[in-house]
C-alpha positions in Angstrom: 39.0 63.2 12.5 38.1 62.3 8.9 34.2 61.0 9.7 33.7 60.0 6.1 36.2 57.4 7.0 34.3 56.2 9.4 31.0 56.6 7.6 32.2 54.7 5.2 33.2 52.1 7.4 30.1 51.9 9.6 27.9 51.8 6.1 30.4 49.1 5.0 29.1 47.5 8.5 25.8 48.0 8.4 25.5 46.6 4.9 27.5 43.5 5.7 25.5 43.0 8.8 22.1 43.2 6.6 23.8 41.1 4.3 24.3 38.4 6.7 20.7 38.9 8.4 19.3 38.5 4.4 21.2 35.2 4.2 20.3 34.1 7.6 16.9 34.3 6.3 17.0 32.9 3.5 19.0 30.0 4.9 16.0 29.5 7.6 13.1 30.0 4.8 14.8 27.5 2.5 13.2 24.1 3.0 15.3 21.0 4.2 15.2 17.9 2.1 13.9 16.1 5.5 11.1 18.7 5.7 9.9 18.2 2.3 10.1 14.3 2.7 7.9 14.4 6.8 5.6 17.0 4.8 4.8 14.7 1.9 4.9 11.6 4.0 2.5 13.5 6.7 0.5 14.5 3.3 0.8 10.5 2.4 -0.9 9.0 5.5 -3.5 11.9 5.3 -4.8 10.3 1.9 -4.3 6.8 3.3 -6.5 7.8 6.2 -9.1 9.3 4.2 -9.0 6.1 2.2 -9.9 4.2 5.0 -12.4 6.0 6.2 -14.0 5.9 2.6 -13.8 2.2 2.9 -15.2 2.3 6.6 -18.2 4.2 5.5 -19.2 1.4 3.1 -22.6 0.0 4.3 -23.0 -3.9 5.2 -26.3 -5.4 5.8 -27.4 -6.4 9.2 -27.0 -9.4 9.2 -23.7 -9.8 7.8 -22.7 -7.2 11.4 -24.5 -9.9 13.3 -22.3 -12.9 12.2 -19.0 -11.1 11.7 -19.6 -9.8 15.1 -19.9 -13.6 16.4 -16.7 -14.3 14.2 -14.6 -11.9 15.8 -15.6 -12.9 19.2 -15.0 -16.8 18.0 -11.3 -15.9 17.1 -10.5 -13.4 19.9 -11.6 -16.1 22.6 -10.1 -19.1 21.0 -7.0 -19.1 23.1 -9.1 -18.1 26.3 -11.3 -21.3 25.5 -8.2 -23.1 24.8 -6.2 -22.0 28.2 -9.6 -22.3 30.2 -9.9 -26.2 29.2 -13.1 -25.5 26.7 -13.0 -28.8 24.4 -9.9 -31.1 26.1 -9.9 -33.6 23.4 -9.4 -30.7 21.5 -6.5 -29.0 23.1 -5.0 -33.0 23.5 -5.5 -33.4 19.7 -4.0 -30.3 19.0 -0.6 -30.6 20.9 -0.1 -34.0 19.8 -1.3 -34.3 15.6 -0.3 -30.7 14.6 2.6 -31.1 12.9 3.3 -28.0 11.0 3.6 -26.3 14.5 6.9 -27.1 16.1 6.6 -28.3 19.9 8.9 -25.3 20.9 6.0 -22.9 19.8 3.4 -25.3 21.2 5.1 -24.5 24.8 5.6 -21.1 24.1 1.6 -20.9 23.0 1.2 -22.6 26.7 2.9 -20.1 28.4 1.4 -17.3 26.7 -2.4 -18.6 27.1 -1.7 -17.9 30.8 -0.6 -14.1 30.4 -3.7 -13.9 27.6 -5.4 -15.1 30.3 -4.5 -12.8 32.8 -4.4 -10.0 30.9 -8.2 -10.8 30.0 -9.1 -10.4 33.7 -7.8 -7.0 34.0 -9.3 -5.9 30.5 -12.8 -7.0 32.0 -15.5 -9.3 30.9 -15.2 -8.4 27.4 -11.5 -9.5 27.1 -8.9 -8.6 24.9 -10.2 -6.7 21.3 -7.8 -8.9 18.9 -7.0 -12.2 17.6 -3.4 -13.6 16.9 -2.2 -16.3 14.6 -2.4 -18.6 17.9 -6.2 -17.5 17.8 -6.5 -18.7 14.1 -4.6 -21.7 14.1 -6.6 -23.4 16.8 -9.8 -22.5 15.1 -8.4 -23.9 11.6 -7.3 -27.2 14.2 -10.8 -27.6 15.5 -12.4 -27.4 11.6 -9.9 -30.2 11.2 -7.7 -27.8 8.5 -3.9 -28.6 8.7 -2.0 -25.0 7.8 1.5 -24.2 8.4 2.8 -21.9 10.8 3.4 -19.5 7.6 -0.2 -19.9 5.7 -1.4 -18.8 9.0 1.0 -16.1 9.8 0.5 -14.9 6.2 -3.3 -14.3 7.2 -2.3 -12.1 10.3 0.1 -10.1 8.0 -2.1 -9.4 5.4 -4.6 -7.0 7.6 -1.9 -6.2 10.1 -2.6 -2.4 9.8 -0.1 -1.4 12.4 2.1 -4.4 12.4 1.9 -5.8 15.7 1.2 -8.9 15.0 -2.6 -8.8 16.5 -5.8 -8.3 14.2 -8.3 -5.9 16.2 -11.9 -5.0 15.4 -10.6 -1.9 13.3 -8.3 -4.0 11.3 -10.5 -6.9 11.0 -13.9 -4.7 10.2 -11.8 -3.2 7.7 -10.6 -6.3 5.8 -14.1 -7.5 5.4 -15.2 -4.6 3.7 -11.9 -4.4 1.8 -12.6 -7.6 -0.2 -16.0 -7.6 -0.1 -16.2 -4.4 -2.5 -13.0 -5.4 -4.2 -13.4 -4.4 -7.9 -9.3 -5.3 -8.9 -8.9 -8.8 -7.4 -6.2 -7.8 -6.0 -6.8 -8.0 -2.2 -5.4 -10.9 -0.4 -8.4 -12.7 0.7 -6.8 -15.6 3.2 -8.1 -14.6 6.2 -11.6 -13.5 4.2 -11.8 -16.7 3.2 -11.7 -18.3 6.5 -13.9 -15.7 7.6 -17.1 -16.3 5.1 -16.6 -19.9 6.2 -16.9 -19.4 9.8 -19.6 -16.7 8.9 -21.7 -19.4 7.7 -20.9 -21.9 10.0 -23.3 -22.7 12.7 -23.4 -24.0 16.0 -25.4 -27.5 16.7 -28.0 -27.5 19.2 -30.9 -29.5 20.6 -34.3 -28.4 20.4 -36.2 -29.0 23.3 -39.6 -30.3 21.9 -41.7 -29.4 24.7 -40.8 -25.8 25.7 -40.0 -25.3 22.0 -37.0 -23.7 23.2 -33.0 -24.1 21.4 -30.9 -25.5 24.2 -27.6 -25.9 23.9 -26.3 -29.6 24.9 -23.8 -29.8 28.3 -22.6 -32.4 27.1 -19.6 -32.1 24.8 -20.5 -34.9 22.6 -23.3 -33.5 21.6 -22.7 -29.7 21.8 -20.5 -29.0 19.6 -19.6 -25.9 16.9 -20.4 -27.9 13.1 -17.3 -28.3 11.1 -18.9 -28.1 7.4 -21.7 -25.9 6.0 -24.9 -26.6 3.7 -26.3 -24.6 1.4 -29.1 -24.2 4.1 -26.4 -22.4 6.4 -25.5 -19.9 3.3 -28.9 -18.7 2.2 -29.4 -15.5 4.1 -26.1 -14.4 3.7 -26.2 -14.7 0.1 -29.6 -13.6 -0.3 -28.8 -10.0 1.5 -25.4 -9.7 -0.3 -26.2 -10.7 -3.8 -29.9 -10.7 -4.5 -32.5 -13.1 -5.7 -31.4 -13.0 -9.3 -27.9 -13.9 -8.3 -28.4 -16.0 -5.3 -28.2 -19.5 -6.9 -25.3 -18.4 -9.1 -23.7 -18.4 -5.7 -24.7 -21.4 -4.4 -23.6 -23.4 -7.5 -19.9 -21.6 -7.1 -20.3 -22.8 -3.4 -21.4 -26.9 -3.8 -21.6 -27.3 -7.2 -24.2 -28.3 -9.7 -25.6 -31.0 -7.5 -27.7 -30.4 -4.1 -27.4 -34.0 -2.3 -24.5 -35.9 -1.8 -24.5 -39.9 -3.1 -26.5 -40.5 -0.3 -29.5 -38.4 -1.4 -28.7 -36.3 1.8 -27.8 -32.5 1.7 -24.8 -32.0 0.6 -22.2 -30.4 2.8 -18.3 -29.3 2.6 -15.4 -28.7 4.5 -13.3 -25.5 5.0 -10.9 -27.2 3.0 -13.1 -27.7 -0.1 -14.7 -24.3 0.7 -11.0 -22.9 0.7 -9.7 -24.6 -2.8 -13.0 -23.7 -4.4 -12.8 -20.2 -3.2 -8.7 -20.2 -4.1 -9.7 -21.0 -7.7 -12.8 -18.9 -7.8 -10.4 -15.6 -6.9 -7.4 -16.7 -9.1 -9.9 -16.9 -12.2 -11.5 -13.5 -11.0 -7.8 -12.2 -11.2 -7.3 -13.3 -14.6 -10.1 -12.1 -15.9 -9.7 -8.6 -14.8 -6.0 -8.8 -15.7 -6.8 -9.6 -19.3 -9.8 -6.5 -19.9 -7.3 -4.2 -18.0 -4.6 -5.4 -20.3 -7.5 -4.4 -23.5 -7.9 -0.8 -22.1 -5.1 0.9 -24.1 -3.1 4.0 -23.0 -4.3 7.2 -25.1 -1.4 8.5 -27.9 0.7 11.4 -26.8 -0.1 14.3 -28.9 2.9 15.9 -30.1 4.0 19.1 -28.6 6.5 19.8 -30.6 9.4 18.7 -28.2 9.5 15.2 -29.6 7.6 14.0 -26.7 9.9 15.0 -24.0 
């Protein structure tokens, strides 16, 4: 038996069977192009988590928790107000003057207040934790704002985190903060807009001169949430956002030079003046940071001796 034959062939064999184990290996070690793309997009939404959390961490005065606290609660329940009956004249005026809303959505807005409604029950006393473009547009309705179905769906979209069509506490705490330390202009600021408005806003009450007590009128003709702000309404808001020495800067950018109407009264505006003011307020922001980011110019590659590639 010649055994260097068959030495020779089981080296041959062992070789070729390492040789297939080393590319076996280096087959698994390599790296799919799929990998390397979940890697970096895992990698991705790590940094845009942390960057929320950054924006999250930015501190708010009191006050401004107070009221956007009573704002979130204002949209969330709007369609549970709605469905429940709330303000009738309201719900009446809405189905019938709202023209931007097609009567095919106002029935499907019907049948869905009932499973809001519903689902509110089984959620508990504190009901649902988000607001939907439904929510907004009745609350734009009441102020006596006309939007379309897509200016208002456009404000959903724009803080729709997750993209389900709803605007929870997270999402909606997040937006505030967002454009309130904006530095670019370049947040959308719909639904912030509305927002400061409503964060203003005030609700009308009696005062009851001989307990001294606030009470709240039964009756709907004279309890009712105030559809325009005064300067009155804006003061402490201002005041803990923007100081003393900037506080009537603010309030001109608000109502203007003048402080009482023709009548020698107080004057007051509408979301829809607040809105157009504030829409040319933010487009002239834009511009202006535009144009010094357009001075800041790009330093001079140095050459490295490869022509600049």
């Amino acid at each position: 038996m010649d055994k260097s034959k068959y030495g020779n062939t089981a080296s041959n064999m062992n070789q070729s069977k390492q040789g297939n184990t080393l590319n076996a290996a280096s087959t698994m070690k390599k790296p799919s192009v799929m990998g390397q793309t979940a890697n970096a997009s895992k990698n991705l939404k790590k940094t845009e988590k942390s960057s929320e959390e950054e924006i999250m961490a930015l501190e708010i005065q009191q006050v401004e928790i107070a009221r956007l606290a009573k704002v979130f609660d204002q949209l969330r329940m709007a369609s549970e107000t709605y469905g429940q009956g709330g303000n009738t004249s309201s719900k009446d005026n809405f189905n019938n003057s709202n023209n931007n809303i097609s009567s095919a959505q106002i029935k499907d807005n019907n049948q869905s207040t009932t499973k809001d409604n519903n689902a509110n029950k089984k959620e508990g006393s504190e009901g649902k934790d988000y607001f939907t473009a439904k929510d907004v547009a009745i609350i734009l309705h009441d102020l006596g704002y006309v939007a379309t179905k897509a200016e208002i769906e456009q404000m959903i979209w724009e803080v729709d985190e997750n993209l389900d069509n709803k605007v929870n506490s997270y999402e909606f705490n997040l937006m505030y903060r967002r454009c309130r330390y904006d530095k670019t202009g370049l947040e959308p600021r719909n639904l912030y807009n509305l927002v400061q408005f409503l964060m203003y806003l005030k609700s009308d009450t009696n005062v009851n001169s001989s307990s001294g007590a606030n009470t709240a009128v039964a009756n709907n003709e004279q309890s009712h949430q105030k559809k325009t702000i005064t300067v009155e309404d804006t003061l402490e808001l201002l005041y803990v956002r923007f100081g003393r020495q900037n506080l009537d800067y603010e309030i001109e950018e608000i109502f203007g030079k003048e402080e009482k109407n023709a009548q020698g009264e107080e004057k007051s505006i509408t979301l829809k003046e607040f809105l157009d003011k504030q829409r040319k307020r933010d487009f002239a922001e834009r511009k202006k940071l535009e144009a010094e980011r357009k001075k800041v110019k790009m330093p001079e590659k140095e050459d490295d001796g490869y022509g600049g590639y």
